[in-house]
C-alpha positions as CSV (number, residue, x, y, z in Angstrom):
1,X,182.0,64.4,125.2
2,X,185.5,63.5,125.7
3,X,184.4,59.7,127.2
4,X,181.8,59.5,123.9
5,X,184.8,59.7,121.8
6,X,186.7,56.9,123.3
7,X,184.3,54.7,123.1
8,X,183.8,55.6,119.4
9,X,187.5,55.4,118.7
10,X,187.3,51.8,120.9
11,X,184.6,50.6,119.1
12,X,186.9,51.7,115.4
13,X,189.5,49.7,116.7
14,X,187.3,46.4,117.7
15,X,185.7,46.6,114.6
16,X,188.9,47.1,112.2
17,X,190.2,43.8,114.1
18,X,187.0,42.0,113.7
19,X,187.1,41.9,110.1
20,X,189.9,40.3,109.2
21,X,189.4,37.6,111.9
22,X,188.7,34.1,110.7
23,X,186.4,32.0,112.9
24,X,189.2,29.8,114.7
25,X,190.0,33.2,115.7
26,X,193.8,33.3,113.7
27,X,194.5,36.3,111.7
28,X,193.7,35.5,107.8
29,X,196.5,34.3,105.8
30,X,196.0,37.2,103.4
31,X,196.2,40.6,105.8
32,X,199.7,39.6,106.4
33,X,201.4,42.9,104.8
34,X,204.8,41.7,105.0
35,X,203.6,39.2,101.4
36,X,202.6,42.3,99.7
37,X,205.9,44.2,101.0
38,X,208.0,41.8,99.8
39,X,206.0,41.3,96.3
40,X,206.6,44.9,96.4
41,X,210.3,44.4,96.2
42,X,210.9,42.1,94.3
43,X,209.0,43.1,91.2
44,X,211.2,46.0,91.2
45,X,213.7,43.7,89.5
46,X,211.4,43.7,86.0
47,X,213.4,46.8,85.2
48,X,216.2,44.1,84.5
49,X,214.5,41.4,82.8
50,X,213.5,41.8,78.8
51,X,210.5,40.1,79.3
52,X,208.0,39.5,82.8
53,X,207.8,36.0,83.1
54,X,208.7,33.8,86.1
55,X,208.2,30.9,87.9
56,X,207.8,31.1,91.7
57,X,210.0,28.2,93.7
58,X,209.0,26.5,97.4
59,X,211.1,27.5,100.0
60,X,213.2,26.1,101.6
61,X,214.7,25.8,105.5
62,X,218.2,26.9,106.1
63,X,218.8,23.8,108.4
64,X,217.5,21.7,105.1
65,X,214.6,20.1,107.3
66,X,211.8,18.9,104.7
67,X,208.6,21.0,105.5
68,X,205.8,22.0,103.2
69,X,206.0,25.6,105.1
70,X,207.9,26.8,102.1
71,X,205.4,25.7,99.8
72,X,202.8,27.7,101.3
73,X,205.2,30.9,101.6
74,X,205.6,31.1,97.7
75,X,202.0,30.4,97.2
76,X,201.1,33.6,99.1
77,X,203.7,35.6,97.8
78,X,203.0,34.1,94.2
79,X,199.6,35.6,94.6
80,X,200.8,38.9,95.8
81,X,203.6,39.6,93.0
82,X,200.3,38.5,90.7
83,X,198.2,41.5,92.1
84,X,200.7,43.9,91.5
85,X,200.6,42.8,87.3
86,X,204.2,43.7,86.6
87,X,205.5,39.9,86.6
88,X,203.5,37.2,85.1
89,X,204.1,33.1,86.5
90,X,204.1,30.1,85.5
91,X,201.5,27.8,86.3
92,X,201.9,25.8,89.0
93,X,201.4,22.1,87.5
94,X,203.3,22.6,85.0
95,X,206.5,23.7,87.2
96,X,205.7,21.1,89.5
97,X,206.2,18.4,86.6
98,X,209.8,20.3,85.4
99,X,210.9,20.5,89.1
100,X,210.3,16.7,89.2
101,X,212.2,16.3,86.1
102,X,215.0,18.4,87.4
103,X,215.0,15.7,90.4
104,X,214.4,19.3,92.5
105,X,214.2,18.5,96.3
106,X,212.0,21.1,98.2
107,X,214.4,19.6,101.5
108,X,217.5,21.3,100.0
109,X,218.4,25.0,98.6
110,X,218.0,25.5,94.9
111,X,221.1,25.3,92.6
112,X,222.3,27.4,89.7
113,X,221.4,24.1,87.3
114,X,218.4,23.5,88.7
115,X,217.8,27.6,87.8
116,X,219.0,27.7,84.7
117,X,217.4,23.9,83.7
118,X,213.8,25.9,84.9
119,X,214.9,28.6,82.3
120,X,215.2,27.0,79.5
121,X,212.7,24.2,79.9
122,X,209.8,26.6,80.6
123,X,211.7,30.0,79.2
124,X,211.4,32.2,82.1
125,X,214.0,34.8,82.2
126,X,213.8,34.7,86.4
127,X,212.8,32.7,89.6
128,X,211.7,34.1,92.9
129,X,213.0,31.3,95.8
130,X,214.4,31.8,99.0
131,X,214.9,30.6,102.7
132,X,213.3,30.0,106.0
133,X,214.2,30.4,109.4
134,X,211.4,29.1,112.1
135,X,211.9,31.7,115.7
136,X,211.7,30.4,118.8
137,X,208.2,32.8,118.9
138,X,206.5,30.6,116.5
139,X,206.9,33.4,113.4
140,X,208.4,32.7,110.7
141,X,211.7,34.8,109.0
142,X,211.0,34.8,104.9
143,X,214.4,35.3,102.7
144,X,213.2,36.2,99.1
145,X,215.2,36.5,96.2
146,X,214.6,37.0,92.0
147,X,217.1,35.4,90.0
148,X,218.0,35.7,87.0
149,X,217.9,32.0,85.0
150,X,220.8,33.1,82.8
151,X,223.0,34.2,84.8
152,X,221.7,32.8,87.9
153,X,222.4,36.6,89.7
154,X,220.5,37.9,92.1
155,X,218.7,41.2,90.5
156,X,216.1,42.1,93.5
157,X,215.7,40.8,97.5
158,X,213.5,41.1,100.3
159,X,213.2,40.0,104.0
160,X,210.1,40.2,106.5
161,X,209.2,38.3,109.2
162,X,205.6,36.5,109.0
163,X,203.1,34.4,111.3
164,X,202.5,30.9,110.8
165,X,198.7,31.1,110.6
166,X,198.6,27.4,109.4
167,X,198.8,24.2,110.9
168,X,202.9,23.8,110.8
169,X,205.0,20.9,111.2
170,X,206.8,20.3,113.8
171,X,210.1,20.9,113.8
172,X,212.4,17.5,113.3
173,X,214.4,16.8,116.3
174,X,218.3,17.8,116.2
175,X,220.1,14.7,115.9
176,X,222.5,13.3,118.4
177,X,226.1,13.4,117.0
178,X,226.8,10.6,115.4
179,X,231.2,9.1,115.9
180,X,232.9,9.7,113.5
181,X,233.4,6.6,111.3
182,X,236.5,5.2,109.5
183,X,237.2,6.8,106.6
184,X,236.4,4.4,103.6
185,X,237.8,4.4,100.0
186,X,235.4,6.6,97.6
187,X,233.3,4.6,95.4
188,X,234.0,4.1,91.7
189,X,232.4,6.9,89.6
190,X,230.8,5.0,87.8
191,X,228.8,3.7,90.6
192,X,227.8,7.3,91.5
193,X,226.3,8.4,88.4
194,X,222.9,9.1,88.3
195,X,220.4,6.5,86.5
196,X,218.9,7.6,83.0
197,X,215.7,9.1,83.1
198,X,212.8,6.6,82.6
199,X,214.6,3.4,81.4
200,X,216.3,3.4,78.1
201,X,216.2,0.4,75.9
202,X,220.0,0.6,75.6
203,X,222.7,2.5,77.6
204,X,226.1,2.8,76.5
205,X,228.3,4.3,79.4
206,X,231.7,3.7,77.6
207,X,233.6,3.7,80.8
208,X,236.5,1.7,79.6
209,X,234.3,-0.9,77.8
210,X,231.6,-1.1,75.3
211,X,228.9,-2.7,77.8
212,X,225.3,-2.0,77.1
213,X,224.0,-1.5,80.7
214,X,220.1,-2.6,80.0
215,X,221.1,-6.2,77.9
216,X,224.7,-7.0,79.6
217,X,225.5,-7.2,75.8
218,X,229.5,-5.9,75.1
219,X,229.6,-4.0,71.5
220,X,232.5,-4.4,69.6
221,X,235.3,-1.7,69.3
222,X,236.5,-2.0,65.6
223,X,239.8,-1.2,64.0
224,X,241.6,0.6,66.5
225,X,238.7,2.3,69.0
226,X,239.7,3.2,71.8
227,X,238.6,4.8,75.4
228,X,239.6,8.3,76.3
229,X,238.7,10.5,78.9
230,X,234.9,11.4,78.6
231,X,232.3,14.0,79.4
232,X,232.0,11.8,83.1
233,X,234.8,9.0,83.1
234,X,235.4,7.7,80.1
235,X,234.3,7.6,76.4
236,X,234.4,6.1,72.6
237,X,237.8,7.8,71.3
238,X,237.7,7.4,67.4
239,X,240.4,9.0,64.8
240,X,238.4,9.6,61.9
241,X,240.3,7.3,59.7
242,X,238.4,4.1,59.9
243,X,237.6,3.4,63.9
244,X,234.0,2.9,64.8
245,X,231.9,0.9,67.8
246,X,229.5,-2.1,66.3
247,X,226.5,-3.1,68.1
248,X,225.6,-5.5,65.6
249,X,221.8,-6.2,64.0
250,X,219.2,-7.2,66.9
251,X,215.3,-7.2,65.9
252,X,214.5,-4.3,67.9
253,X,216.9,-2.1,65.7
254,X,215.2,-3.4,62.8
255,X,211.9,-2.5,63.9
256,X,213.0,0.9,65.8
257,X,214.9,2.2,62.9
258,X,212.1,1.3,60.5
259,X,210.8,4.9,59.9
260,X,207.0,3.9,61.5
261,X,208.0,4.4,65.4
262,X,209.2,6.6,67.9
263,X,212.9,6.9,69.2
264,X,215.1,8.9,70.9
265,X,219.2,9.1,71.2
266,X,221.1,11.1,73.4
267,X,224.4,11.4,73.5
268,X,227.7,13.2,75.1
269,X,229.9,14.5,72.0
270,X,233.6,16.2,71.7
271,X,234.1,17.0,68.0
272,X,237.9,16.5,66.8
273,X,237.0,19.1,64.3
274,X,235.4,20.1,61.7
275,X,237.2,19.1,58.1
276,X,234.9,16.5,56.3
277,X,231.0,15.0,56.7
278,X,231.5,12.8,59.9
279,X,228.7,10.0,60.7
280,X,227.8,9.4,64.6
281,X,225.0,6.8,64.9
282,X,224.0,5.0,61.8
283,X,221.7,1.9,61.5
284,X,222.2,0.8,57.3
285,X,224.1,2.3,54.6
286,X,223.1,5.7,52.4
287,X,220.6,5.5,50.8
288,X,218.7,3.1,52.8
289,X,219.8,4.4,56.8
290,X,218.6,5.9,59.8
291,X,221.1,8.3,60.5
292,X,222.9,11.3,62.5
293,X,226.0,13.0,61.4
294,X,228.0,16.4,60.8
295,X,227.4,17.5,57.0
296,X,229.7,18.2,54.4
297,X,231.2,22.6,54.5
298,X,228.3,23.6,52.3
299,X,226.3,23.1,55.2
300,X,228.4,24.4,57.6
301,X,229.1,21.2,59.5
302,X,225.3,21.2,60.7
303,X,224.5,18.2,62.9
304,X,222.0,16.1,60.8
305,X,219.4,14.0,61.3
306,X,218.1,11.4,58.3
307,X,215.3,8.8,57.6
308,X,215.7,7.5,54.0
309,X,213.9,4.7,52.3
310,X,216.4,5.5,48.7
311,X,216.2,8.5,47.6
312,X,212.9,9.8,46.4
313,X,211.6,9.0,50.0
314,X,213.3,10.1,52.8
315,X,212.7,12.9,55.7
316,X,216.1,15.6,56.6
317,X,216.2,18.1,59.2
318,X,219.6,20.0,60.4
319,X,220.2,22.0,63.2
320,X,221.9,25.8,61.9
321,X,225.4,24.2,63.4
322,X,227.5,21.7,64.4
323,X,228.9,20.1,67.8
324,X,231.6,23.0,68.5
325,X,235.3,21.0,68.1
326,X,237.2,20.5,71.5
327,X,234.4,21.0,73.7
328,X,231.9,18.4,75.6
329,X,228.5,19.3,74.0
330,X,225.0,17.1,74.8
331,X,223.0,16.4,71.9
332,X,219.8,14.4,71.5
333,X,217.2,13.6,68.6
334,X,214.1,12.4,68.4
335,X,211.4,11.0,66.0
336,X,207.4,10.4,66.6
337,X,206.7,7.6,63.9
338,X,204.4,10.1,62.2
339,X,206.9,9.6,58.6
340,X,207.0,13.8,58.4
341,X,209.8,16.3,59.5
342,X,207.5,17.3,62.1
343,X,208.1,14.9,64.1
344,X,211.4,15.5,64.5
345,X,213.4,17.3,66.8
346,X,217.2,18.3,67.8
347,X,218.5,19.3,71.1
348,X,221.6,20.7,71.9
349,X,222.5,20.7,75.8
350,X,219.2,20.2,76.7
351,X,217.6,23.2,74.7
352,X,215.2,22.2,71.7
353,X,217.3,24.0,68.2
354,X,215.3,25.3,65.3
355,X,216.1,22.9,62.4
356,X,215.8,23.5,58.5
357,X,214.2,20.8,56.4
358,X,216.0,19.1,54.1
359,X,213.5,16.6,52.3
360,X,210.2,15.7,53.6
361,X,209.0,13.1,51.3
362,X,208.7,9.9,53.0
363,X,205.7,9.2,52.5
364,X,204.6,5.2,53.3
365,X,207.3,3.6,53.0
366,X,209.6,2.0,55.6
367,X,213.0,1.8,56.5
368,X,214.2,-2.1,55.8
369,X,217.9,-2.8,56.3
370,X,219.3,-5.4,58.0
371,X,222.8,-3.9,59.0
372,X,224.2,-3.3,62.5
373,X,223.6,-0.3,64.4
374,X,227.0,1.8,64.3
375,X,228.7,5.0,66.4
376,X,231.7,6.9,64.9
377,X,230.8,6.0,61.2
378,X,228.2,5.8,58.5
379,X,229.5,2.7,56.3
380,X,229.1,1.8,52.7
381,X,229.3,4.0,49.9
382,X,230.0,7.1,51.9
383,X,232.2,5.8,54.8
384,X,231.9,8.9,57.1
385,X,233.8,8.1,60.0
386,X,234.1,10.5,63.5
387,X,236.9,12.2,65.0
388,X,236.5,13.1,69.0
389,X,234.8,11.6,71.3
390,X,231.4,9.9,72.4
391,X,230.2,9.1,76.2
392,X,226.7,8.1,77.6
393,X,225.1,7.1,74.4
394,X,221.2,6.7,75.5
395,X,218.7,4.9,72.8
396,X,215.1,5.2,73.9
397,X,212.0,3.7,72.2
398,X,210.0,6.7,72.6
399,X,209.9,10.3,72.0
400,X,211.7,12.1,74.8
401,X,210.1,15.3,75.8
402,X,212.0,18.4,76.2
403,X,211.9,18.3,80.2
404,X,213.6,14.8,79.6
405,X,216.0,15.9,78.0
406,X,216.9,18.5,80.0
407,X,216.9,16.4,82.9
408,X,219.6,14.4,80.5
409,X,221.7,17.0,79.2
410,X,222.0,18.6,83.1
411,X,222.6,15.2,85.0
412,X,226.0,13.8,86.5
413,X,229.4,16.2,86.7
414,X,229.4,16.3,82.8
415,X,228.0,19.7,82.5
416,X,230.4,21.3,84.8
417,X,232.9,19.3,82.3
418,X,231.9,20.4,79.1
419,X,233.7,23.7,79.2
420,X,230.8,26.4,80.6
C-alpha cells in the first residue's frame, strides 16, 4: 500500500512539472511567480494615485549595458499588473513613440524629466521602471518601482529574482581601463545644446547675437536691444520702451503668416512684468497681423494668439494667463491652416492650455502684409513693445504635436533654469 502511494504521489509530481514544460524543455515564461508577486506589490500603490493609469518602462542594467532583457521584463510584468485590473497601461506604441520623443535611452536609468515629460504627454499619474542585475547563475535580479510622474517619488517597490527563459545577450565585455587623458578646456555651451526637434525653418539661439542658425542670416537688434543672461546662455533683453529684434520681410514669412498654412513658434520667455499689453512675435501691424502677445488687465495679461485679416475677419484664442514675471517659462503656439480657432493651440512648458475664443470669423480670407517679422513688439498703431527676456525662438512650418513640444520645452539645462 505504502509503495502504491509513492508512486501515485511520484507520478503527481511528474505530471504537475510536465505541464508547464515548453517543448525545448525551458520552463514557460509565464509560471514564473516572482512577475505575479511583484505585480502584486506594486499595484498596492493605487491607494495613492487619484486615478489608475500608467505606463510600464524597459528596464534597464545597473552597469548601463544596452540589452533588450529589460524590455522583456516589463512586458511580463505589464501583463501581470494587467491581470490583477487595479492599474490600467498605456499602450505600448504609443509610449514607444513619446519615449522616442523624450530622446529616452533603454542603455541608461530613467530621469525625473524623462518621468514627469511621460506624465504629461500621455497623462499618467505613475510609471513602473526599474533595474537589472544579471548573476553569475544565469538568473536574473528584477528591481521594480511605481513612481509617481508628479512628484517623481517612489509610492510602491518590489524585488525577486527571475530565470532568463529567453535567448539573452551576452553580456558586453568589461573594458580595459583606458589612461587617463589630459584634461581639455570644456566646450562652449552653445556647442552642447541639443539640436531642435525635427528641423525648424528658423532658429534663433540669441547667444550673444541675433544669428538665425538654419539661413546664417543675422537679424537686426533695434534701438537699444540687448543680450542678457537667458533660459541656456544668453537671450533677447528688451526694456519695454521701444527695443525690439527685426528679422526683416522674406517670402516664406509672407506665405507662412498668410492665415492658409500651418506653423509653429516656440519660445523661451522671462516676463519683466505685467503693467501694459506687451507684443512678442508679430508679422504686420493690427489689424492686418499674425500675432502673439500679453493682453491688456481686462484680460488678466493672458498670453494671446491672433490671425486677423481687418477686423471683421480674424481668429483669437487666449490661454487663462500670462508668462509669470521673473521666471523662465516655455511657451509654444501652433496653427493647422484650417482658418478656425480649432486649429489652434497654446502650450505652456510643454503642457497643451485650455484657451478661450476670442473671435472666430476668418472665414476665406488671407493674411497679406508685407512687413517684417518682429520679437519684443507689435508695431504700428498699437506699438506694444516687451519687457524681459526671449531665448531659443524656434519657427516651424508645420504643426508641432504635443510630444514635440514636450520634447522642446524639456530639452537643454533650461528647465532646471526656469525656477522649478
Amino acid at each position: 500500500m505504502k509503495s502504491m502511494l509513492l508512486g501515485a504521489a511520484a507520478l503527481l509530481v511528474f505530471s504537475g512539472c510536465a505541464g508547464n514544460s515548453r517543448r525545448d524543455g525551458s520552463t514557460a515564461a509565464f509560471s514564473s511567480e516572482p512577475y505575479t508577486r511583484m505585480a502584486e506589490r506594486l499595484s498596492e500603490g493605487r491607494g495613492q494615485l487619484s486615478g489608475n493609469k500608467i505606463a510600464v518602462l524597459p528596464f534597464s542594467y545597473v552597469d548601463g549595458r544596452a540589452s533588450s532583457d529589460g524590455a522583456i521584463v516589463a512586458e511580463r510584468l505589464l501583463t501581470r499588473i494587467i491581470n490583477r485590473r487595479k492599474l490600467e497601461a498605456v499602450e505600448r506604441a504609443l509610449l514607444e513613440k513619446v519615449l522616442g520623443e523624450l530622446s529616452f535611452q533603454h542603455s541608461g536609468a530613467v530621469d525625473e524629466r524623462t518621468i514627469k515629460g511621460i506624465g504629461k504627454v500621455l497623462g499618467v499619474e505613475a510609471v513602473v521602471t526599474g533595474t537589472l542585475i544579471r548573476h553569475r547563475n544565469g538568473r536574473l535580479e528584477v528591481n521594480a518601482r511605481l513612481i509617481k510622474t508628479e512628484t517623481a517619488a517612489i509610492i510602491a517597490a518590489a524585488g525577486e529574482i527571475v530565470a532568463m527563459d529567453w535567448a539573452a545577450e551576452a553580456a558586453a565585455p568589461a573594458a580595459r581601463p583606458l589612461p587617463r587623458p589630459e584634461p581639455r578646456p570644456a566646450a562652449p555651451k552653445a556647442a552642447v545644446r541639443p539640436p531642435p526637434v525635427k528641423d525648424p525653418v528658423r532658429w534663433w539661439r540669441a547667444d550673444g547675437n541675433a544669428l538665425d542658425e538654419i539661413t546664417g542670416r543675422t537679424a537686426s537688434a533695434l534701438n537699444g536691444a540687448a543680450f542678457a543672461a537667458g533660459a541656456d546662455a544668453q537671450a533677447f533683453s528688451m526694456d519695454g520702451l521701444d527695443d525690439y529684434v527685426s528679422d526683416g520681410n522674406q517670402p516664406l514669412y509672407d506665405s507662412l503668416f498668410d492665415g492658409r498654412n500651418p506653423f509653429s513658434v516656440a519660445f523661451w520667455i522671462k516676463s519683466g512684468g505685467k503693467d501694459a499689453p506687451q507684443g512678442l512675435f508679430a508679422k504686420g501691424s493690427d489689424p492686418v497681423i499674425t500675432a502673439l502677445y500679453m493682453n491688456n488687465a481686462s484680460h488678466n495679461y493672458a498670453l494671446t494668439f491672433d490671425i486677423k485679416n481687418g477686423h471683421n475677419f480674424k481668429l483669437e484664442a487666449s490661454a487663462d494667463e500670462g508668462p509669470v514675471p521673473g521666471r523662465w517659462e516655455h511657451w509654444a503656439a501652433s496653427y493647422d491652416g484650417s482658418r478656425g480657432t480649432a486649429g489652434m493651440a497654446i502650450y505652456r512648458n510643454g503642457i497643451a492650455q485650455p484657451v478661450r475664443i476670442g473671435a472666430d470669423s476668418f472665414g476665406d480670407n488671407q493674411v497679406l502684409s508685407p512687413t517684417p517679422l518682429e520679437f519684443g513688439r507689435i508695431g504700428g498703431n498699437l506699438n506694444w513693445h516687451f519687457r524681459g527676456q526671449l531665448d531659443d525662438i524656434r519657427l516651424y512650418n508645420r504643426v508641432l504635436v504635443p510630444a514635440e513640444v514636450a520634447a522642446i520645452a524639456g530639452q537643454a539645462s533650461a528647465l532646471a533654469k526656469r525656477g522649478r
